[in-house]
C-alpha positions as CSV (number, residue, x, y, z in Angstrom):
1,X,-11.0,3.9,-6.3
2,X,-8.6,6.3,-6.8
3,X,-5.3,4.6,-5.4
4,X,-3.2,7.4,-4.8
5,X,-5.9,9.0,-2.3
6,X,-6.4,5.2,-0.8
7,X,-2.3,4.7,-0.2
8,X,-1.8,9.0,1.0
9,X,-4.9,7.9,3.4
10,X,-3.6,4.4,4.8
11,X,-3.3,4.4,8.5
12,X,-0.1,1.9,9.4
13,X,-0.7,0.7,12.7
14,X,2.5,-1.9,14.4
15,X,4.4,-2.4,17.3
16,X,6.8,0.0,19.1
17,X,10.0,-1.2,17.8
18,X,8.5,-0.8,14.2
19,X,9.8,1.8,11.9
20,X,7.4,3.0,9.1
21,X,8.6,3.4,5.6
22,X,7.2,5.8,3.4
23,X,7.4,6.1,-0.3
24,X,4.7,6.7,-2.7
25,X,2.9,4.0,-0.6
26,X,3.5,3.4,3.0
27,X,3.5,-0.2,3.6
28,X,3.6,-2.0,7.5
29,X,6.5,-4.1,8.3
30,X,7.4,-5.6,11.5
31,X,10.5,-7.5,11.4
32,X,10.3,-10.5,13.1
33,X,8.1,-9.2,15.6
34,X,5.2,-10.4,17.8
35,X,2.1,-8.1,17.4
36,X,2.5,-7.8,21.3
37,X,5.6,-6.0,20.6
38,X,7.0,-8.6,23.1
39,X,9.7,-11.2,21.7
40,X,8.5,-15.3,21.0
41,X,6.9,-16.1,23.8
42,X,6.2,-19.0,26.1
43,X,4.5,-22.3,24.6
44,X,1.3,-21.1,26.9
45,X,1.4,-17.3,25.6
46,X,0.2,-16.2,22.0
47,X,1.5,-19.0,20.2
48,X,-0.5,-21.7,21.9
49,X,-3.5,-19.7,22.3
50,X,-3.4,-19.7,18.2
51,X,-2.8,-23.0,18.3
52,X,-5.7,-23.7,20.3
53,X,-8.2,-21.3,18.2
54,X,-6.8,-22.5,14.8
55,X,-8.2,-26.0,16.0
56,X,-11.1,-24.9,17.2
57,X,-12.1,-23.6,14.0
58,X,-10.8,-25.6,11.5
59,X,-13.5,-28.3,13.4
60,X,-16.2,-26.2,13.4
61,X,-15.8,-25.7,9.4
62,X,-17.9,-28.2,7.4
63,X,-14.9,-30.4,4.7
64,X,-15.7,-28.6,2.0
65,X,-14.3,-25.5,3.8
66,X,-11.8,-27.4,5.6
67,X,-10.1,-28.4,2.3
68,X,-10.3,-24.8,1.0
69,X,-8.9,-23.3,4.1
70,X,-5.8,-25.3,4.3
71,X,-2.7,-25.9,2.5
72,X,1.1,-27.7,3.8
73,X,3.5,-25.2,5.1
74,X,5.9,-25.1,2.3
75,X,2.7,-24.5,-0.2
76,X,3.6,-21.5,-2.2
77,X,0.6,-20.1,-1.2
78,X,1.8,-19.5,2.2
79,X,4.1,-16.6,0.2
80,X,1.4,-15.2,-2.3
81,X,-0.3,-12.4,0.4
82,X,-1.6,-9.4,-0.9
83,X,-3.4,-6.4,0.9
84,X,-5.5,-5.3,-2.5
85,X,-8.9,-6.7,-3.5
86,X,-8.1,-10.2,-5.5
87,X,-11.4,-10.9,-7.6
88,X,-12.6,-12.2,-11.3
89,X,-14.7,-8.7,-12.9
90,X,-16.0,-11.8,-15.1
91,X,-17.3,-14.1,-13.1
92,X,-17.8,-11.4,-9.6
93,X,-15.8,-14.4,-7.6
94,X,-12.8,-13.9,-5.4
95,X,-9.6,-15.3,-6.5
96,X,-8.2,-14.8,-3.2
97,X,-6.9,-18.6,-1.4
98,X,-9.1,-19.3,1.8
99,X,-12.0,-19.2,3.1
100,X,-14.1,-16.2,3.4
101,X,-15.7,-14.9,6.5
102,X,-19.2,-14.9,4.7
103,X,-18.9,-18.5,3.6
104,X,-18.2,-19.7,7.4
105,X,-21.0,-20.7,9.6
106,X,-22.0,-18.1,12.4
107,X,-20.2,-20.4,15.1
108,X,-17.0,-21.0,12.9
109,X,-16.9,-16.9,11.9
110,X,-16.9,-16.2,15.6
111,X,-13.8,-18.6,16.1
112,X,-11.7,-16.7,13.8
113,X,-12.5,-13.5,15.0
114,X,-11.1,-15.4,18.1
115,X,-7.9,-16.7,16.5
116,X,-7.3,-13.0,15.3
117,X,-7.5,-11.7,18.8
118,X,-5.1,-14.4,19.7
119,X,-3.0,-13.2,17.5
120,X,-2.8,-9.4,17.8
121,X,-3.4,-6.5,20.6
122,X,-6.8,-5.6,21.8
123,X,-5.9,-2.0,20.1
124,X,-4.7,-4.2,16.9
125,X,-7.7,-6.2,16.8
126,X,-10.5,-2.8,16.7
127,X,-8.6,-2.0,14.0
128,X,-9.1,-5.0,11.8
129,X,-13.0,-5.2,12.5
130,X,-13.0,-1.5,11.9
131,X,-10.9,-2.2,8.7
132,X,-13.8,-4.8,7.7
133,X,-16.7,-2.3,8.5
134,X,-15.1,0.2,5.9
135,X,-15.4,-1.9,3.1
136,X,-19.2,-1.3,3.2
137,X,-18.5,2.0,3.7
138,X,-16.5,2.5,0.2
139,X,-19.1,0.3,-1.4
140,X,-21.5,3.1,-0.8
141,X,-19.2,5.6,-2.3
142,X,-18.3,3.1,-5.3
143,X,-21.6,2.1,-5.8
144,X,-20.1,-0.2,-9.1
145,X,-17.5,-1.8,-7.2
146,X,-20.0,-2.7,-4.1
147,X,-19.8,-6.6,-5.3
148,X,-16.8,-7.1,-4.0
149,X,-16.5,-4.1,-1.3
150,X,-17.9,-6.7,1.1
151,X,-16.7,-7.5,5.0
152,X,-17.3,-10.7,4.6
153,X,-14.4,-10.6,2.0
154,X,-11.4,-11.5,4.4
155,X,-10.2,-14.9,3.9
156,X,-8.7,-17.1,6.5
157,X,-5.9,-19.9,5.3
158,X,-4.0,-22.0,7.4
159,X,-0.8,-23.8,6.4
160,X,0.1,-27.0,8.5
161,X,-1.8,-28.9,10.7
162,X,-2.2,-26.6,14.5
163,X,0.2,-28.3,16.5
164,X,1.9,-27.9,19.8
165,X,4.5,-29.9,18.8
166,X,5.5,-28.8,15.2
167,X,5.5,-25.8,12.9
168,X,2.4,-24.3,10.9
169,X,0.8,-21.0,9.8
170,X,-2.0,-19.0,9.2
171,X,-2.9,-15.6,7.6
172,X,-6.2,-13.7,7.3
173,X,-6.1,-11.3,4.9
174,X,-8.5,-8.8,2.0
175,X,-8.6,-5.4,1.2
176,X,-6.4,-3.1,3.8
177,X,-5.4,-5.9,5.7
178,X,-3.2,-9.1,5.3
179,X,-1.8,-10.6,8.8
180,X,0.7,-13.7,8.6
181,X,1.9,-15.6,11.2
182,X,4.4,-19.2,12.0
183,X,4.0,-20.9,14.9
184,X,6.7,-23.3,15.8
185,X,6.1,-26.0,18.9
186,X,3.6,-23.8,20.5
187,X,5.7,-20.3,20.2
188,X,4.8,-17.5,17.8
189,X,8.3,-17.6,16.0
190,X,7.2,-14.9,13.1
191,X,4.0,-12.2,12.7
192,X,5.6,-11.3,9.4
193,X,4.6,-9.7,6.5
194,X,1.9,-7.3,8.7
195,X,0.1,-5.0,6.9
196,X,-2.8,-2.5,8.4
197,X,-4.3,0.0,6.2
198,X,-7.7,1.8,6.2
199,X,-10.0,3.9,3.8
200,X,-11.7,6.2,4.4
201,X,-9.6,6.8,7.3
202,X,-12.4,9.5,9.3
203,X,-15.7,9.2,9.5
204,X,-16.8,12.3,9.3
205,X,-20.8,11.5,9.3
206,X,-23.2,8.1,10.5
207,X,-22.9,6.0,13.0
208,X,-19.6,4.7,12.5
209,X,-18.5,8.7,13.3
210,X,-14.8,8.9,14.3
């Protein structure tokens, strides 16, 4: 794709307090923010409900997938975040860390989708499943990139083990999107680096209209 149209088109989408920055690519940052726009709440707010869903789903994934979604906290991994596509034009594999939506079971996909809306607003969270739907969308228009234009392409990692009681992570991230957060004894301590971006921003024609 042509990545000066894709970064001039990027929608940046953050909380109130957030100021956007704007060179040749506008990037999201929200500086030490909640995605509520609220500061670290409560043990039984955001944090704990992540808590809760991180479990939830990391126990619905089969070990395999367990031992790719996971990694310590202090992994370097937890720093390596990206919002481009990661992928081998060799072998047509990902090289993003994770797991990937399409690899999950049905019951464990729907778990993340609930540890993202744990995680974010309700107005934050339509964008990242509209975010998703695009990528089919430019795999029509890129009809020799469609391999790895795919929603299914988002890849959840956690670092740590979910715990009221001590600190871990998690991110989901892929093309347009990569969402990282630390969790400390139940609070949502950081939702840092955020980053929202969307192509083609207006749909102009189909059922995805708007």
């Amino acid at each position: 794709e042509d990545q000066q149209q894709v970064w001039l088109s990027m929608i940046l989408i953050g909380v109130k307090s957030m100021r956007i920055l704007s060179l040749a690519l506008l990037v999201s940052v929200m500086l030490g923010i909640p995605p509520t726009g609220q500061a670290a709440d409560a043990p039984t707010g955001s944090g704990a409900a992540m808590t809760t869903a991180a479990s939830k789903l990391l126990a619905a994934l089969p070990p395999e997938l367990q031992k790719k979604a996971t990694f310590s906290f202090a992994d370097d991994e937890r720093f390596n975040w990206h919002f481009i596509p990661l992928q081998n034009a060799k072998t047509k594999q990902p090289t993003r860390k994770g797991v990937p939506l399409e690899e999950m079971p049905e019951a464990a996909k729907a778990l993340a989708l609930e540890l993202v809306k744990a995680g974010v607003s309700a107005e934050q969270y339509a964008t990242v499943l509209t975010i998703f739907s695009r990528e089919a969308v430019i795999g029509e228009l890129e009809p020799a990139n469609r391999w790895f234009r795919r929603p299914g392409w988002y890849f959840v990692s956690i670092f740590g083990e979910p715990s009221l009681t001590s600190k871990w992570g998690w991110r989901i991230e892929g093309h347009h999107l990569s969402l990282n957060f630390t969790i400390d004894k139940g609070v949502c301590t950081s939702a840092t680096p955020a980053f929202y971006g969307m192509n083609p921003v207006t749909m102009k024609h189909g059922p995805t209209k708007g």
